[in-house]
N, CA and C atoms of all chains as a GROMACS GRO file, in nm:
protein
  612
    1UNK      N    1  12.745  11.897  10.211
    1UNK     CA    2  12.835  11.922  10.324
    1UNK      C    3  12.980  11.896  10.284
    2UNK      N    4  13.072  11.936  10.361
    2UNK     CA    5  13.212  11.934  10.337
    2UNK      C    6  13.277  11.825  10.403
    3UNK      N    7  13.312  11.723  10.312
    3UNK     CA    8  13.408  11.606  10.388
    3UNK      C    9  13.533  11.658  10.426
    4UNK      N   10  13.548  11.605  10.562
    4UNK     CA   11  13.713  11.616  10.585
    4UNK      C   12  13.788  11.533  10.503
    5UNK      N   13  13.913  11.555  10.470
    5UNK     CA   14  14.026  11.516  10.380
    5UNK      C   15  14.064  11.420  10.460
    6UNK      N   16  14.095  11.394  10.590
    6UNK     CA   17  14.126  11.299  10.688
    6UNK      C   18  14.015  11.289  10.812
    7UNK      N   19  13.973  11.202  10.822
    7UNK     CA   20  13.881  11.179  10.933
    7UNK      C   21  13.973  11.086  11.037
    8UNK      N   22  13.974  11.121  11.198
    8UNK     CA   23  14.033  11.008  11.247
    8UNK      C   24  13.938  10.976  11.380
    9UNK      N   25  13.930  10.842  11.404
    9UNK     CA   26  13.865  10.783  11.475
    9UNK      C   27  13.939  10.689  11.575
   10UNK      N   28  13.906  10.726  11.754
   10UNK     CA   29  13.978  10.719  11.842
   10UNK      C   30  13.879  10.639  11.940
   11UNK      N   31  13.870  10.516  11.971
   11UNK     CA   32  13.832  10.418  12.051
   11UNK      C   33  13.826  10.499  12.219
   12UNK      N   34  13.740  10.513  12.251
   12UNK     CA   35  13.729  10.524  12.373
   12UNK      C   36  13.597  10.476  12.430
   13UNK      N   37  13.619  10.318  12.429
   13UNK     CA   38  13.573  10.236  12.490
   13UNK      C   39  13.413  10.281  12.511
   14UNK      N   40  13.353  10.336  12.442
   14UNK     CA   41  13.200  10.326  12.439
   14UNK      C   42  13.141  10.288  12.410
   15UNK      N   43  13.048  10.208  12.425
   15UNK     CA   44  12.900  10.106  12.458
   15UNK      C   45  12.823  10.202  12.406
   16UNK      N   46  12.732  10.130  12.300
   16UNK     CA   47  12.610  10.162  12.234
   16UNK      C   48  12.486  10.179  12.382
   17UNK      N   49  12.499  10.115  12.515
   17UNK     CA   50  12.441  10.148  12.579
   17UNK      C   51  12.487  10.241  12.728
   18UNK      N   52  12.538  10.338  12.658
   18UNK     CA   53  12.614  10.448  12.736
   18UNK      C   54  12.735  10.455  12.828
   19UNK      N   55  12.751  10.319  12.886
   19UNK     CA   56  12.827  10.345  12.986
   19UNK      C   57  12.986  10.296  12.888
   20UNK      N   58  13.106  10.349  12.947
   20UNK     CA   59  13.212  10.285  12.923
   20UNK      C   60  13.275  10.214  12.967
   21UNK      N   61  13.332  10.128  12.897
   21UNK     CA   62  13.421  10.011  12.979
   21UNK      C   63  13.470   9.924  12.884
   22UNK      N   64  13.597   9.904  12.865
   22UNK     CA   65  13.694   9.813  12.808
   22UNK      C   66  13.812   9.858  12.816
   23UNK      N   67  13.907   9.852  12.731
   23UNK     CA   68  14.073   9.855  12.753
   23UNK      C   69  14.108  10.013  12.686
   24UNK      N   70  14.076  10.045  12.594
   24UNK     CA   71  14.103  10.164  12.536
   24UNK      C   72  14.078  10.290  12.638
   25UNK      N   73  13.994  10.288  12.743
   25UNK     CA   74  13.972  10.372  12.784
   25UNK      C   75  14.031  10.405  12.944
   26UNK      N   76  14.112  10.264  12.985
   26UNK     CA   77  14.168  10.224  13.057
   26UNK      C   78  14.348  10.305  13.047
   27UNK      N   79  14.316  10.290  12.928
   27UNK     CA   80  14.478  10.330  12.857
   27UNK      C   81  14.455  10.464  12.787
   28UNK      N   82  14.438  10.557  12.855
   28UNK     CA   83  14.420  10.724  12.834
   28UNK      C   84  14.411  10.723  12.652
   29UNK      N   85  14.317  10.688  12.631
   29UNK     CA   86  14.215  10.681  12.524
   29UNK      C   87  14.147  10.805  12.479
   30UNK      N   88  14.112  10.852  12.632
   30UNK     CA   89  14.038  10.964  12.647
   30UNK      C   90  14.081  11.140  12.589
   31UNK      N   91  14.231  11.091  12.650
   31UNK     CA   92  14.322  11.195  12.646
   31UNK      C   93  14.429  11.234  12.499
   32UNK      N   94  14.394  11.067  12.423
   32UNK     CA   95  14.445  11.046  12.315
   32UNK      C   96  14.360  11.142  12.175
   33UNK      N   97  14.205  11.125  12.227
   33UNK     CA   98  14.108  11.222  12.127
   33UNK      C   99  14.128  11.330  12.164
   34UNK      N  100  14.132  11.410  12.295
   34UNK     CA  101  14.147  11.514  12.352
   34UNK      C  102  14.267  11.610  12.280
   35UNK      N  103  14.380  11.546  12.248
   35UNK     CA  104  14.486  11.567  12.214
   35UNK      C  105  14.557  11.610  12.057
   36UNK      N  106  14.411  11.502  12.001
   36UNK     CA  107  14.398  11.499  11.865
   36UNK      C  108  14.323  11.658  11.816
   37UNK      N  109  14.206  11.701  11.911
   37UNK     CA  110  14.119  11.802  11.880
   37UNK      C  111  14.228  11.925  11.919
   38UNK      N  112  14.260  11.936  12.005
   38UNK     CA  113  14.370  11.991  12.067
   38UNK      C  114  14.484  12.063  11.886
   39UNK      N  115  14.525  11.943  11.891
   39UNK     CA  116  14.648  11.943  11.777
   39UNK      C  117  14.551  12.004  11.624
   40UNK      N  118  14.462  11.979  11.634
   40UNK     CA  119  14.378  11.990  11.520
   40UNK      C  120  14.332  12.180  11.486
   41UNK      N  121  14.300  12.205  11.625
   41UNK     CA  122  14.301  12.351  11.651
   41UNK      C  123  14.422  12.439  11.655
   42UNK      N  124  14.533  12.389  11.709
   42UNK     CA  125  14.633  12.463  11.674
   42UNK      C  126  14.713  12.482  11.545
   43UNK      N  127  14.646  12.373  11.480
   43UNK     CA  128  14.704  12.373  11.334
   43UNK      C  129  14.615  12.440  11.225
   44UNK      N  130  14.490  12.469  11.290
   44UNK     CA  131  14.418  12.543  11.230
   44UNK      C  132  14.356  12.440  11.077
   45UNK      N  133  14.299  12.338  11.150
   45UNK     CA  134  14.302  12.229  11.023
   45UNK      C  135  14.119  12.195  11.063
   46UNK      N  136  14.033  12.280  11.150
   46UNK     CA  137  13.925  12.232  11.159
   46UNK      C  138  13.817  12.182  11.007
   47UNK      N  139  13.770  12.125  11.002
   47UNK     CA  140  13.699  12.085  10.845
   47UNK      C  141  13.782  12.021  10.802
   48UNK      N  142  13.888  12.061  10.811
   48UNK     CA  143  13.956  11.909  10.696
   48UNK      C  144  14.004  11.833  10.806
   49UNK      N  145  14.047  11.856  10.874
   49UNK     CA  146  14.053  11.678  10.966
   49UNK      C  147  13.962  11.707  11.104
   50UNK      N  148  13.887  11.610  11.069
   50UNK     CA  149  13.793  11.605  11.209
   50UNK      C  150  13.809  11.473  11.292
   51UNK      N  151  13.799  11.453  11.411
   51UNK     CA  152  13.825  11.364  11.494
   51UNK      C  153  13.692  11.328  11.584
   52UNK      N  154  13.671  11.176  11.578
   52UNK     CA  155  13.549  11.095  11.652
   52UNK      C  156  13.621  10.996  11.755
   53UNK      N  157  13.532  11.025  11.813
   53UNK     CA  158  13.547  10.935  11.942
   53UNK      C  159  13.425  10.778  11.918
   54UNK      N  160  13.490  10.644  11.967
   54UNK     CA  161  13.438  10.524  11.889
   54UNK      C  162  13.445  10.439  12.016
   55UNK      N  163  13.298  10.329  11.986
   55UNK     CA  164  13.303  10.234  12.062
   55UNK      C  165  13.433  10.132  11.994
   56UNK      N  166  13.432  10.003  12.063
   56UNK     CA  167  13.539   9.902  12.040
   56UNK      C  168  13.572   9.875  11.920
   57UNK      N  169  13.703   9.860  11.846
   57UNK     CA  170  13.704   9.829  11.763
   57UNK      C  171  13.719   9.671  11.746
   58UNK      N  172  13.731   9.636  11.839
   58UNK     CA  173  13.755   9.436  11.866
   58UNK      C  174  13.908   9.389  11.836
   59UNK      N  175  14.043   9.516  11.903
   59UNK     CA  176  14.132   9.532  11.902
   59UNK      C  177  14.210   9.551  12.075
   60UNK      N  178  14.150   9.475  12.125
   60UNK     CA  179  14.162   9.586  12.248
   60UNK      C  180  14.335   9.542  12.315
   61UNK      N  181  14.396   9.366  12.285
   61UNK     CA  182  14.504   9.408  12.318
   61UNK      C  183  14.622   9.501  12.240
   62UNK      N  184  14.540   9.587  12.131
   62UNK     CA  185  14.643   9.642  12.093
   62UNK      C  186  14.596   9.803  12.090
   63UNK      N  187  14.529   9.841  12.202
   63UNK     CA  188  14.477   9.975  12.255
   63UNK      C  189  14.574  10.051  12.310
   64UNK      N  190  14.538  10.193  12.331
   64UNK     CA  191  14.466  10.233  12.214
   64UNK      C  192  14.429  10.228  12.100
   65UNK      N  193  14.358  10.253  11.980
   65UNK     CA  194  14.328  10.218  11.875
   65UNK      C  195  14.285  10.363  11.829
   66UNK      N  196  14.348  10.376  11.735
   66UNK     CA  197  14.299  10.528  11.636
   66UNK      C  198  14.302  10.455  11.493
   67UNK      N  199  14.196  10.452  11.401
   67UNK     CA  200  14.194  10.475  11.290
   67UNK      C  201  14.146  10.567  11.215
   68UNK      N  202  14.253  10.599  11.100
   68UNK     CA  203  14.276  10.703  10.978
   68UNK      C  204  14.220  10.668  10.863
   69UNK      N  205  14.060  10.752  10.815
   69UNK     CA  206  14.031  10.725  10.672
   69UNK      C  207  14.020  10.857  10.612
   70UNK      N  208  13.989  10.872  10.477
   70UNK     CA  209  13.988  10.743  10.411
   70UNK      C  210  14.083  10.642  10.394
   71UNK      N  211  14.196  10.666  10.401
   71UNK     CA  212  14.336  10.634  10.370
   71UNK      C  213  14.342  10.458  10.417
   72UNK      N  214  14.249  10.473  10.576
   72UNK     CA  215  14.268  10.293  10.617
   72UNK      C  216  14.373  10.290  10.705
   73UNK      N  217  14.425  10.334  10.776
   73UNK     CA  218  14.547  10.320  10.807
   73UNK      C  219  14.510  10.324  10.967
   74UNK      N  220  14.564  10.208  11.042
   74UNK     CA  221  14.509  10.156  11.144
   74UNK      C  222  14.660  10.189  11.270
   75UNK      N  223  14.622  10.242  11.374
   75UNK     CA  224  14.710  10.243  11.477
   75UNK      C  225  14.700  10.217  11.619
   76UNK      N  226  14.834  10.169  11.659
   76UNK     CA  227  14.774  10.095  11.777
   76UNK      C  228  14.882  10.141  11.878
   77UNK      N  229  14.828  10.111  12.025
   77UNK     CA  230  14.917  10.128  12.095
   77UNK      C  231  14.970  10.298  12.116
   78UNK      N  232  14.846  10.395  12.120
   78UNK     CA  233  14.917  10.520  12.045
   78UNK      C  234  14.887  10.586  12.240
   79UNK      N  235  14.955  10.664  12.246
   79UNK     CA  236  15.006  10.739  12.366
   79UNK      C  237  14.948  10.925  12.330
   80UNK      N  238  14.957  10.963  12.429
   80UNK     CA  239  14.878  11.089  12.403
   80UNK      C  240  15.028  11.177  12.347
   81UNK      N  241  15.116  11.150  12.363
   81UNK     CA  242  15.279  11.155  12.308
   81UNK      C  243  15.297  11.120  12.192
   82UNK      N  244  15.216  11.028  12.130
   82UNK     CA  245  15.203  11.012  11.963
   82UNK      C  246  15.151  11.088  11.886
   83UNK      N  247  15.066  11.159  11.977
   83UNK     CA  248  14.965  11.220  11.854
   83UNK      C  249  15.022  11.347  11.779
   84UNK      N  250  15.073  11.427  11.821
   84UNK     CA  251  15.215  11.514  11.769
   84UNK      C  252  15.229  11.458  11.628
   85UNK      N  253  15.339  11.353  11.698
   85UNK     CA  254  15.398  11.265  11.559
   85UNK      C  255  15.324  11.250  11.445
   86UNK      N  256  15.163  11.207  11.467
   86UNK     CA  257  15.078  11.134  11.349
   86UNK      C  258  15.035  11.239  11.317
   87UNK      N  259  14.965  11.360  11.359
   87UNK     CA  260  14.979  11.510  11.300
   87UNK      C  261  15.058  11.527  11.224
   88UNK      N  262  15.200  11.578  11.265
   88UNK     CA  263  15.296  11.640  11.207
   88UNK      C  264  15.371  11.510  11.060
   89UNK      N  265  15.364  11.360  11.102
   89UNK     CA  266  15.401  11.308  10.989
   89UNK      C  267  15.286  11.261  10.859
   90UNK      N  268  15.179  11.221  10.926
   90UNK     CA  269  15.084  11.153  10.846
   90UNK      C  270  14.955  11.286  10.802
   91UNK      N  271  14.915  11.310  10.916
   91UNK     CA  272  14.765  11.428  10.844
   91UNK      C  273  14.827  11.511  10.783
   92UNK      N  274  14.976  11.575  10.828
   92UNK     CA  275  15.015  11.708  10.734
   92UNK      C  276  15.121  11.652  10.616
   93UNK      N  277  15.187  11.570  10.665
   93UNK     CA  278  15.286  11.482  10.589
   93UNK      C  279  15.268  11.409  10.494
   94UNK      N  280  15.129  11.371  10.456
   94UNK     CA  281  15.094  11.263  10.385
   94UNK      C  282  15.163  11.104  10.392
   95UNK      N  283  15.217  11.092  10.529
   95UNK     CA  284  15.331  10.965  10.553
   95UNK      C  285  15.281  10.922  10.710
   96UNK      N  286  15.173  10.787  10.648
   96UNK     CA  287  15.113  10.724  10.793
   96UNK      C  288  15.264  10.688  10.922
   97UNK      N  289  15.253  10.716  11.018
   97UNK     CA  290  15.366  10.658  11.102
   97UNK      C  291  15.372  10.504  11.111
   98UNK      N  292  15.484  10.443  11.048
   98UNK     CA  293  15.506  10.336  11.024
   98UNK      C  294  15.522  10.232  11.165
   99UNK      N  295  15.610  10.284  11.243
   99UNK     CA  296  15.627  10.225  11.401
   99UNK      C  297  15.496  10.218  11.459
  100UNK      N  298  15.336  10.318  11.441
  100UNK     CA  299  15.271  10.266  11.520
  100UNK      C  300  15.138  10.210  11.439
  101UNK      N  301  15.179  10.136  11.337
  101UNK     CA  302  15.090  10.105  11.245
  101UNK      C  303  15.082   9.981  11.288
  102UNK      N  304  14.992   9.911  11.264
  102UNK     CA  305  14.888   9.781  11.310
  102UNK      C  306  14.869   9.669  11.186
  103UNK      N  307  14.687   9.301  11.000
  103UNK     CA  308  14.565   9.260  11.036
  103UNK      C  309  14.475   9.264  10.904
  104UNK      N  310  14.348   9.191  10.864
  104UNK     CA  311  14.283   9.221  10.736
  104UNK      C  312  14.133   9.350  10.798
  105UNK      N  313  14.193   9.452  10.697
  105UNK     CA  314  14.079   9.574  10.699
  105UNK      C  315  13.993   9.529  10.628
  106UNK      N  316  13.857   9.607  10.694
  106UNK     CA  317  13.740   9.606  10.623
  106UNK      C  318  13.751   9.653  10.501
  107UNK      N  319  13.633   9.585  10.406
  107UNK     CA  320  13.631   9.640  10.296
  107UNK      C  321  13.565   9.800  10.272
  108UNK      N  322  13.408   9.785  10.423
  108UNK     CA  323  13.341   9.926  10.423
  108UNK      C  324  13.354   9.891  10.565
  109UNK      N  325  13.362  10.020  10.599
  109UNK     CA  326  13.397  10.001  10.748
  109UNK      C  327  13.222  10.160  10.779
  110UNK      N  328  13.174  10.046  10.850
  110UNK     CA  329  13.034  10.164  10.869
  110UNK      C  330  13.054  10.249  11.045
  111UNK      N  331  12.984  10.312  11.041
  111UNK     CA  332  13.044  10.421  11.141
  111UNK      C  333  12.822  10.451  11.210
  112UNK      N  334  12.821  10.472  11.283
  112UNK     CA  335  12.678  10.478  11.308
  112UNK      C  336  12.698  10.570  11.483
  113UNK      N  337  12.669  10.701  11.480
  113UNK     CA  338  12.668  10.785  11.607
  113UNK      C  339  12.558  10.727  11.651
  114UNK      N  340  12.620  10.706  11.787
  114UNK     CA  341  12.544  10.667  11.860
  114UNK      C  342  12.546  10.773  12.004
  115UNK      N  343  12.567  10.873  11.992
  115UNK     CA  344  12.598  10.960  12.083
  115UNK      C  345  12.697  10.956  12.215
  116UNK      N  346  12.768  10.858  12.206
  116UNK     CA  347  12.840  10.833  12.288
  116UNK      C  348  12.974  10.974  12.278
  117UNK      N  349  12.976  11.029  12.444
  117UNK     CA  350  13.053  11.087  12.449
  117UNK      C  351  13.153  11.038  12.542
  118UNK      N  352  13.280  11.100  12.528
  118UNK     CA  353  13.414  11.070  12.569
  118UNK      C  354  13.403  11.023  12.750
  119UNK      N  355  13.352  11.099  12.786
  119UNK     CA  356  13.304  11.089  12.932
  119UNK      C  357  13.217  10.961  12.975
  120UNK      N  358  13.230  10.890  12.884
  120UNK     CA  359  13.170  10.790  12.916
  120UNK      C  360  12.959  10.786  12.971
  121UNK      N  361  12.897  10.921  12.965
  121UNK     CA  362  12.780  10.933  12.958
  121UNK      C  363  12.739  10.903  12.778
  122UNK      N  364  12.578  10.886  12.749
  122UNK     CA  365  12.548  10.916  12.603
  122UNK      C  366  12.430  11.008  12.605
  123UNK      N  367  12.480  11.134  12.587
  123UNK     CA  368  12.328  11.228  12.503
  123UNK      C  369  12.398  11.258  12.373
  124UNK      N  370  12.251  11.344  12.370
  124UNK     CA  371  12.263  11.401  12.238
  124UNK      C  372  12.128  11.349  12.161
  125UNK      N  373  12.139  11.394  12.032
  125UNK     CA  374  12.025  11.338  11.955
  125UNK      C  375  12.036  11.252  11.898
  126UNK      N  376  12.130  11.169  11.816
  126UNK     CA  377  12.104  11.048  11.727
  126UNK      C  378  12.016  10.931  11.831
  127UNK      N  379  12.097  10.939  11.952
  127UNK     CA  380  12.027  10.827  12.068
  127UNK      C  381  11.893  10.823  12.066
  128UNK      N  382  11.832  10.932  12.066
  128UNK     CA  383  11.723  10.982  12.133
  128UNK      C  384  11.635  10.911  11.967
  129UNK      N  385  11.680  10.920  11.883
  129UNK     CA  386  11.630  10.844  11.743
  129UNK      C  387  11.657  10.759  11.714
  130UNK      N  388  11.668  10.640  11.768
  130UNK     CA  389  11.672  10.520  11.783
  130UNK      C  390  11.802  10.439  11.706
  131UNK      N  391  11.921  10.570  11.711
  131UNK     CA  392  12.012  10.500  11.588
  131UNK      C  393  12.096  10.379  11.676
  132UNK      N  394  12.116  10.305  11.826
  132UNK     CA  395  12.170  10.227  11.872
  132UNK      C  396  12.087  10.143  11.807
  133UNK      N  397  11.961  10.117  11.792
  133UNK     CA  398  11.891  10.015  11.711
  133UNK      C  399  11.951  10.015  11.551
  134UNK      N  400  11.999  10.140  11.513
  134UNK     CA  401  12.049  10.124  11.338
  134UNK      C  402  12.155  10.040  11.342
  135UNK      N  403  12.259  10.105  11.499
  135UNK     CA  404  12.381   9.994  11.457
  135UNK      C  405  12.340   9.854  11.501
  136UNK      N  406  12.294   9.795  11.622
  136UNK     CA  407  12.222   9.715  11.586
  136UNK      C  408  12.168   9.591  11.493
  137UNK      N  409  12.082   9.684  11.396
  137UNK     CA  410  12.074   9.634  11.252
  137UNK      C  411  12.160   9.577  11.160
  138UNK      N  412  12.264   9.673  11.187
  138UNK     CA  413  12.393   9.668  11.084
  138UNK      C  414  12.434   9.541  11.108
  139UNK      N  415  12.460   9.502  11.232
  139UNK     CA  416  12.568   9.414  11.310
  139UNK      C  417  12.456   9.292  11.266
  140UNK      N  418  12.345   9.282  11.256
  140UNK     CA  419  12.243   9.179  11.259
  140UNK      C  420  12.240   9.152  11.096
  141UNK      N  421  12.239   9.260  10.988
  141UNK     CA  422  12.290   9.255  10.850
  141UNK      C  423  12.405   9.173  10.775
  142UNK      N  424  12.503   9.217  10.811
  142UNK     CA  425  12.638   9.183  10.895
  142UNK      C  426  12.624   9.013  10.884
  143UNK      N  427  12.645   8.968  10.951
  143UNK     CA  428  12.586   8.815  11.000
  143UNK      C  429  12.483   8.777  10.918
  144UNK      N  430  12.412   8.826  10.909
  144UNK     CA  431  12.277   8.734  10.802
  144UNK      C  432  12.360   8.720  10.650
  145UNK      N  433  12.441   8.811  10.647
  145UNK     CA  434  12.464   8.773  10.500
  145UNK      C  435  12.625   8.748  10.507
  146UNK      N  436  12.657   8.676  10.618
  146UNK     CA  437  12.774   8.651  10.630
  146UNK      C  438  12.920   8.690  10.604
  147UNK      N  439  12.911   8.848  10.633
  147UNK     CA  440  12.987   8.950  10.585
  147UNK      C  441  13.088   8.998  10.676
  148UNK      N  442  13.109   8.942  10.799
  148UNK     CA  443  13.170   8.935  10.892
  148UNK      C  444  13.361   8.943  10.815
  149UNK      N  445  13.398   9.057  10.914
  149UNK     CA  446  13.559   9.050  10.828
  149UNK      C  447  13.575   9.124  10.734
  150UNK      N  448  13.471   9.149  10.652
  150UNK     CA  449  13.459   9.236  10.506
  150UNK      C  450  13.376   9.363  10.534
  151UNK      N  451  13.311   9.373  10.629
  151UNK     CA  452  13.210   9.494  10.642
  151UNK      C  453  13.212   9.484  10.852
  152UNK      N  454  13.282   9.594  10.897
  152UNK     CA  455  13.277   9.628  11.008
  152UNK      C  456  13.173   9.723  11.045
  153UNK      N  457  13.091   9.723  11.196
  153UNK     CA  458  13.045   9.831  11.152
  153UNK      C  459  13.083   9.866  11.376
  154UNK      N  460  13.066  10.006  11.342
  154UNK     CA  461  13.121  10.042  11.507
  154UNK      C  462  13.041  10.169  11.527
  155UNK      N  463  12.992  10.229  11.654
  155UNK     CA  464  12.931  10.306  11.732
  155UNK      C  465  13.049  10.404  11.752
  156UNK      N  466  12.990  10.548  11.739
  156UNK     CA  467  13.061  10.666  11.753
  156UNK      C  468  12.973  10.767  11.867
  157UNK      N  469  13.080  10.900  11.906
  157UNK     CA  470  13.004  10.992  11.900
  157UNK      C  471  12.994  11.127  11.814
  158UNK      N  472  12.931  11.182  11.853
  158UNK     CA  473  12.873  11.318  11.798
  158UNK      C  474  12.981  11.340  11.649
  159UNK      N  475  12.917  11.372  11.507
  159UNK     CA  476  12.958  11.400  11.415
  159UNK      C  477  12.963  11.566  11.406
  160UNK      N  478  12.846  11.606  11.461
  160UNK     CA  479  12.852  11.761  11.474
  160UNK      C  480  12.742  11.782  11.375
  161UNK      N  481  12.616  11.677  11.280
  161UNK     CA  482  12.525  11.677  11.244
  161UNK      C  483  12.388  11.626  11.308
  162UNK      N  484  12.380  11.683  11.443
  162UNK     CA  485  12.286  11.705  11.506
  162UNK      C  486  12.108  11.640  11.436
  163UNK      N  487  12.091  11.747  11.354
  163UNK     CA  488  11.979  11.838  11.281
  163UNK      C  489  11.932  11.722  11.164
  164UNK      N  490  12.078  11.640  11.101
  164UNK     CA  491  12.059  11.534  11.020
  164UNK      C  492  12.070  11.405  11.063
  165UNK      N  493  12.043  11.390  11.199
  165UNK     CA  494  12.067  11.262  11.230
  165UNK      C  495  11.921  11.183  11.295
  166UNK      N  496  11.989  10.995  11.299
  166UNK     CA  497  12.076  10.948  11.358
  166UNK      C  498  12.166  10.966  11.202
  167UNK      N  499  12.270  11.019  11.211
  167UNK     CA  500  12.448  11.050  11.083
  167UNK      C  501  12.524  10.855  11.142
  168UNK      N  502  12.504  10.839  10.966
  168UNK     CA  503  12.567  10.714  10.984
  168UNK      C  504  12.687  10.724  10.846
  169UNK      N  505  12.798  10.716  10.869
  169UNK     CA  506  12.898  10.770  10.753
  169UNK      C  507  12.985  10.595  10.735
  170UNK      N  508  13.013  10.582  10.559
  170UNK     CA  509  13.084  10.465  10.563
  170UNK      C  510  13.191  10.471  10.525
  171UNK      N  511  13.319  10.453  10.566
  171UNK     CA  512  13.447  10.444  10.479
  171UNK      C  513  13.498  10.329  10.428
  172UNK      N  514  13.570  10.325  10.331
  172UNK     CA  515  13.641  10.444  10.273
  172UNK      C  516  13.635  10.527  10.162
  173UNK      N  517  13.521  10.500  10.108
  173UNK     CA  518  13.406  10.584  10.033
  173UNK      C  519  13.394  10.700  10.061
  174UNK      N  520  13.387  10.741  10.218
  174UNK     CA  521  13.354  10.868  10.283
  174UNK      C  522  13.182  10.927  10.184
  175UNK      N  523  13.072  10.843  10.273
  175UNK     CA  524  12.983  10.832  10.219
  175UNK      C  525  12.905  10.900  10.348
  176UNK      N  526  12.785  10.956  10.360
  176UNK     CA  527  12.727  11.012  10.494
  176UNK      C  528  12.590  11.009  10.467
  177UNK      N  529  12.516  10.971  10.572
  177UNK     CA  530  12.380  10.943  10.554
  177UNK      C  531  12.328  11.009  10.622
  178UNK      N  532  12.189  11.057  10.625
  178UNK     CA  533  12.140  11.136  10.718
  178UNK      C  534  12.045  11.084  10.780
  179UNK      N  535  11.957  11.082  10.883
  179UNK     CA  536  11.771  11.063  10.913
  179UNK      C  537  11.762  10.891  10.878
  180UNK      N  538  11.869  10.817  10.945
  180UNK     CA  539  11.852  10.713  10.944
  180UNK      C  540  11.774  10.586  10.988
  181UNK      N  541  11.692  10.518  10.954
  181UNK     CA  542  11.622  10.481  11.053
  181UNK      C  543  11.641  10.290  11.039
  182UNK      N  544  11.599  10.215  11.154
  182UNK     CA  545  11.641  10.104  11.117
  182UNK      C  546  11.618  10.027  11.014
  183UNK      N  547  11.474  10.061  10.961
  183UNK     CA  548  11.423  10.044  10.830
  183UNK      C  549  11.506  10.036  10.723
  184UNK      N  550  11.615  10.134  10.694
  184UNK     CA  551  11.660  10.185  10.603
  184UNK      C  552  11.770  10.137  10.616
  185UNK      N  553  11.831  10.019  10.743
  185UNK     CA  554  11.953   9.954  10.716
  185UNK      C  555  11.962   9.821  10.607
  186UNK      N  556  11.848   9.777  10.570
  186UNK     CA  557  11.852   9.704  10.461
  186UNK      C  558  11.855   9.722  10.369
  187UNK      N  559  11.860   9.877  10.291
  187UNK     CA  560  11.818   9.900  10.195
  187UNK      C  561  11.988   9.987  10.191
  188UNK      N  562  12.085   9.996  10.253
  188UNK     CA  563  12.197  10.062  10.239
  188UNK      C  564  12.284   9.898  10.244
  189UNK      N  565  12.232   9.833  10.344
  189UNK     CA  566  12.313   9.708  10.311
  189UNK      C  567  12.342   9.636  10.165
  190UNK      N  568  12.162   9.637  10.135
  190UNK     CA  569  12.156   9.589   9.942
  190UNK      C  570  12.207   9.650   9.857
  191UNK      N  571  12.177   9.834   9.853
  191UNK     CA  572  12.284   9.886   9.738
  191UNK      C  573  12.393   9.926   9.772
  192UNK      N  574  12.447   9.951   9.851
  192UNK     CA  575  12.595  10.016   9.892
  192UNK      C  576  12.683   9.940   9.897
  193UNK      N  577  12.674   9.848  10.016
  193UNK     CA  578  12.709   9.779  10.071
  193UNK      C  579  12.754   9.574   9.944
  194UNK      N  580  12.625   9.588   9.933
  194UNK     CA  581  12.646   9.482   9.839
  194UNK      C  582  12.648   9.535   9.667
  195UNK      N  583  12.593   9.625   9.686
  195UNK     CA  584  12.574   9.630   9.513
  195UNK      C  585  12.677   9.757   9.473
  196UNK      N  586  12.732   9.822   9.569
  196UNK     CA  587  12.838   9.926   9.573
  196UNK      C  588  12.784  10.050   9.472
  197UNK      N  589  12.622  10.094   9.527
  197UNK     CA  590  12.561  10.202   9.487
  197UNK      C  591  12.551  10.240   9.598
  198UNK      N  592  12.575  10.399   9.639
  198UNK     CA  593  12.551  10.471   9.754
  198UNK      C  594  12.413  10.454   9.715
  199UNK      N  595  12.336  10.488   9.870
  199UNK     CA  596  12.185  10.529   9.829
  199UNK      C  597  12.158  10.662   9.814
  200UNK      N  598  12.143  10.734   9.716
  200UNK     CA  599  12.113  10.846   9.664
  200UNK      C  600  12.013  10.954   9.778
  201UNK      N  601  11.879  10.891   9.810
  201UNK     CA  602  11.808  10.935   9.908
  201UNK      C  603  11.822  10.951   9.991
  202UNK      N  604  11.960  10.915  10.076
  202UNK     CA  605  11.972  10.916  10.225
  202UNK      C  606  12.088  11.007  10.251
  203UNK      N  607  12.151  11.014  10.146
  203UNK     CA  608  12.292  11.079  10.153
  203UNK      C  609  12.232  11.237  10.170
  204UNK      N  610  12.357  11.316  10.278
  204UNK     CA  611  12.402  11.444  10.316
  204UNK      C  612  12.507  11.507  10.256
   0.00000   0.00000   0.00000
């Protein structure tokens, strides 16, 4: 199978036993992955960056929470208004956004 | 903050909407992560090896899909059985397991 070049993974507060509930999802979490798939299609980048939606990362006062691998690169606090930015500087840029790094 | 060294990833079908279908569920992979987290702790790996609940990878057909970064390693037909045996070589002995991989 074909690895994506960037995988990113977006906290929206899901429980291994279905239901949701914690802070990430409280804080348009939801809209933050939404946004990502969104940006991902218009850039025409499907297969190489794919985007998951994640239970807690055990981060929650600093939620949202998106992390970037392989690379590692951890972000917090990200707004559905960020995701633009981390597109356009870090997945296409090769330059993680430094202001919302963790 | 200190990153994991393998950060494990285990679909658990959780979707954004806060419901969980799909198939990994339905194959007992909330018991794989589970395992992990119970692995984890027995061998006192806490801090160095994260492991977190996702949804849908988009490998249906090969799952419960349990992928580790930053290796970008992917497993297929996982079963809880088989979390000890990715914990011993991968994980500790930093051999993917050959048999499980997609």
């Amino acid at each position: 199978m074909n690895r994506p070049k960037h995988h990113i993974f977006v906290c929206t507060s899901s429980r291994i036993n279905g239901t949701q509930r914690g802070f990430c999802c409280t804080k348009d979490s939801a809209a933050v992955a939404r946004r990502f798939q969104e940006e991902i299609e218009e850039r025409a980048l499907e297969g190489e960056v794919t985007v998951t939606n994640t239970g807690c990362f055990g981060l929650c006062e600093k939620g949202p929470v998106v992390v970037v691998y392989p690379e590692g690169v951890w972000y917090g606090n990200v707004t559905p208004e960020d995701v633009e930015t981390i597109m356009e500087q870090h997945i296409e840029g090769d330059e993680p956004v430094q202001s919302l790094m963790i």
